[in-house]
Phi, psi and omega in degrees: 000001182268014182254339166339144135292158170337296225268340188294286156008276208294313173316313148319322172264334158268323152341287183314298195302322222285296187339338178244340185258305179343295181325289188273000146315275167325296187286332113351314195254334166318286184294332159313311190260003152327311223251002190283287197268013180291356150316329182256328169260025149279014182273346195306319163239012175274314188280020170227348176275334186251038176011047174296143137247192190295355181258329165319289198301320151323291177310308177282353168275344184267358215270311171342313198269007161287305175302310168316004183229317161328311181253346185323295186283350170272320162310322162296316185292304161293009137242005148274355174264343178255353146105152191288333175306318181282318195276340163290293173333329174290311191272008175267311166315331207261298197286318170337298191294314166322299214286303165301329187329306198300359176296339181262014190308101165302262221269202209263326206260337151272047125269336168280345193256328183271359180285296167317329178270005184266331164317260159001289175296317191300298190314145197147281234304314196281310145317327184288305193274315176330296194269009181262329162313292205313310206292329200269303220218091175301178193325302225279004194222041186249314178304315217290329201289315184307295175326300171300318164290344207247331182286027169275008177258333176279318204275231247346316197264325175293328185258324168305325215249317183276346179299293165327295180304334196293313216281328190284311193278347164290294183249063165283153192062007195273127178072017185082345177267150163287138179278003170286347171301282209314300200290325165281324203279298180320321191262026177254323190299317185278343176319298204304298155302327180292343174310304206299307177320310170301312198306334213253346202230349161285144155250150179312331219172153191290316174280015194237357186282123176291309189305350184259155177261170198269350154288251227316309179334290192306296181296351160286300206294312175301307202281319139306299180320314189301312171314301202282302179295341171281316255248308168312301190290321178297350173233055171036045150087021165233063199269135200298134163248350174234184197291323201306310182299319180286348189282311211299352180290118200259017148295332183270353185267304179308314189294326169291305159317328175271353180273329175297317197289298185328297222261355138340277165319299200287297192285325164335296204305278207310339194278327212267343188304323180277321154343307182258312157343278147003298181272352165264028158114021183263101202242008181261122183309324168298307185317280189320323195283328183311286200293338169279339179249024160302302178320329178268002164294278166291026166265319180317303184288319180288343176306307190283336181267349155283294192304340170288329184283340203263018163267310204280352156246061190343079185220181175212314174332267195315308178300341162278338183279334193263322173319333182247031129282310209304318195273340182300303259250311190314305222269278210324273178303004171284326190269297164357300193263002179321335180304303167250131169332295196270003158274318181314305210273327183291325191261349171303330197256357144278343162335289211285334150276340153305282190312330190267327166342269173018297199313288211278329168304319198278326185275342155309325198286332157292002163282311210281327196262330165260138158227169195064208190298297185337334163280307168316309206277351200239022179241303191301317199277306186319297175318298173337276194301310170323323193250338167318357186293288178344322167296312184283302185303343176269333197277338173260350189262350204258330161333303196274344196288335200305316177302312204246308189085019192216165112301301208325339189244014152264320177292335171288341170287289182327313179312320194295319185316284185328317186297336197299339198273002180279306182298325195288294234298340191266320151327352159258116128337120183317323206267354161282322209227010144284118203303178202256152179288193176268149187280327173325291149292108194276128176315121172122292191318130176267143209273336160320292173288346144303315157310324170274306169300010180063044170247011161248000000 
């Protein structure tokens, strides 16, 4: 690395970290949000072999995110203290078994019990790993790292869904089980080994990584340190650092509400999506998992190039306001076209490119806005209060579907929640939640072309 330039150098060295964590990272969180939402397509056929209706099933898929919200921020605070590497692991293990549990569900309440406690396990993780990056990556290299990693929510569903349909029409009856048995128990199974696979191959923290050279060390350690003093001088040299500070922080309450109206919107869709597939004339469980990870090839692709553009134009407001209209708008005309397949399926995947854009930008800014536990505990509480949305939107689509005989006028709710994050997002200062430039790059440098040569 000494025949390098400075700026090639630095550029070498995150290349490595993204190159060892990013990967195994993606593939942890593939089966984590697998193991989440694998849930609407047992209903296809769990809810008529355990005679549910549509508002139980509406409950017990949103009920997950109470527990999940309940424990998310004491979880986040028990892994810095146990450090991430024991604690991802824990939380891989804890939802795998839950998760296989549900083969033994009969009734409606051990199914609300074993979904909250799945709820439970879960929380931590994704948060966990958002700030287990922070540890890793400043602000100026955080939407696109995110981006790579948060595109495990379009693959997940892409590899997932047709997988999922494959798992309903292959082992119904194998063994005495339903196949909807068969689909929590196969996709429980890899949680379970990959726990083990983290105790050997994460480190905790940039100084405990052996792979790194004690040069390679020192420029993550410069880059952060440099993060945490711009960071200081943007909150006029008081940025929180403790729990106290971070609840009173009224950016962070903001940051929370706009992630509850996004995950309204976003988790309605997703619990609900082979359901409605389903009802614009579709019966084959393979067809339906095909038609179902389409939207996310082009949530996928838009993601990464909104999280790329909102690095390489540091910015952050417009890549989130205009994705969640793209997606409101998406929702809207989906319930319009419900009647036809293939228009119903044209405006689900521009939904779905709204919404999923989004993410990995929105999900930068409580890193960017906290530091120290503060940061762990303001990642956790955003993520929380955000996914208790998981509760309401499957819980309202499935009310009303009960009610109504429609989705179209829960999905029309949803759009609104979704539209709603456009107008909050411009209520944070531009000079809070935009990223800082790279030290690398001097103000005037055009930031494009630092970006293709990789010095941002």
């Amino acid at each position: 690395m000494a025949s390098l330039k400075p700026e090639d150098k630095v550029s070498a060295v995150y290349s490595k970290i993204t190159r060892r964590l990013i990967p195994f990272l993606i593939l942890c969180y593939f089966f984590a949000y697998l193991d989440r939402v694998n849930i609407g397509f047992a209903k296809l056929h769990m809810q008529d072999a355990l005679n549910f209706s549509d508002t139980v099933y509406g409950l017990g898929a949103g009920i997950f995110f109470i527990g999940y919200f309940l424990f998310e921020l004491p979880s986040n605070l028990m892994m810095q203290r146990f450090g991430p590497r024991f604690w991802i692991a824990r939380i891989m293990i804890s939802w795998a078994v839950l998760s296989a549990a549900m083969i033994f569900v009969k009734t409606p309440t051990q199914f609300y019990v074993l979904r909250f406690l799945l709820g439970v396990a879960e929380a931590g993780f994704f948060p966990g790993i958002v700030f287990y990056l922070t540890l890793w990556f400043p602000s100026w290299r955080s939407a696109r790292t995110l981006g790579l990693f948060i595109l495990v929510t379009p693959l997940s569903t892409i590899v997932g869904s047709p997988l999922s349909g494959y798992i309903l029409k292959a082992f119904e009856g194998v063994d005495g089980l339903h196949n909807w048995q068969w689909l929590f128990l196969v996709e429980a199974i890899p949680s379970f080994l990959l726990a083990f696979v983290v105790l050997k191959y994460l480190d905790n923290d940039v100084k405990s990584a052996r792979w790194l050279t004690a040069e390679e060390k020192q420029i993550v350690a410069d880059d952060l340190e440099t993060d945490r003093q711009r960071s200081l001088a943007a909150n006029a040299g008081k940025p929180p650092q403790s729990l106290k500070l971070m609840f009173r922080n009224g950016y962070v309450w903001l940051l929370a509400l706009i992630f509850f109206s996004f995950n309204i919107g976003y988790y309605g869709i997703n619990f609900w999506l082979p359901s409605i597939i389903k009802s614009s004339g579709v019966t084959d469980d393979f067809h339906i998992g095909l038609l179902a990870a389409l939207p996310y090839v082009f949530g996928a692709l838009f993601m990464v190039w909104n999280s790329r553009h909102s690095d390489l134009r540091c910015e952050r407001r417009w890549h989130i306001a205009i994705p969640a209209i793209i997606g409101a708008v998406g929702l809207s005309l989906s319930a319009y076209c419900s009647g036809s397949t293939v228009w119903m399926m044209a405006w689900i995947c521009l939904a779905m490119s709204g919404t999923l854009a989004l993410i990995p930008t929105y999900i930068s800014l409580p890193g960017t806005l906290l530091s120290g536990t503060a940061a762990a505990a303001g990642i956790a509480l955003v993520n929380s209060v955000g996914n208790l949305a998981g509760f309401f939107g499957p819980t309202v689509l499935g009310w009303l579907k009960d009610n109504t005989g429609s989705t179209n006028s829960g999905l029309y709710i949803l759009a609104a929640f979704l539209l709603l994050c456009a107008p909050l997002i411009f209520l944070l200062p531009a000079r809070l939640v935009n990223p800082r430039r790279s030290p690398e790059t001097p103000a005037g440098t055009d930031v494009e072309s630092s970006l293709k040569r990789g010095s941002l």
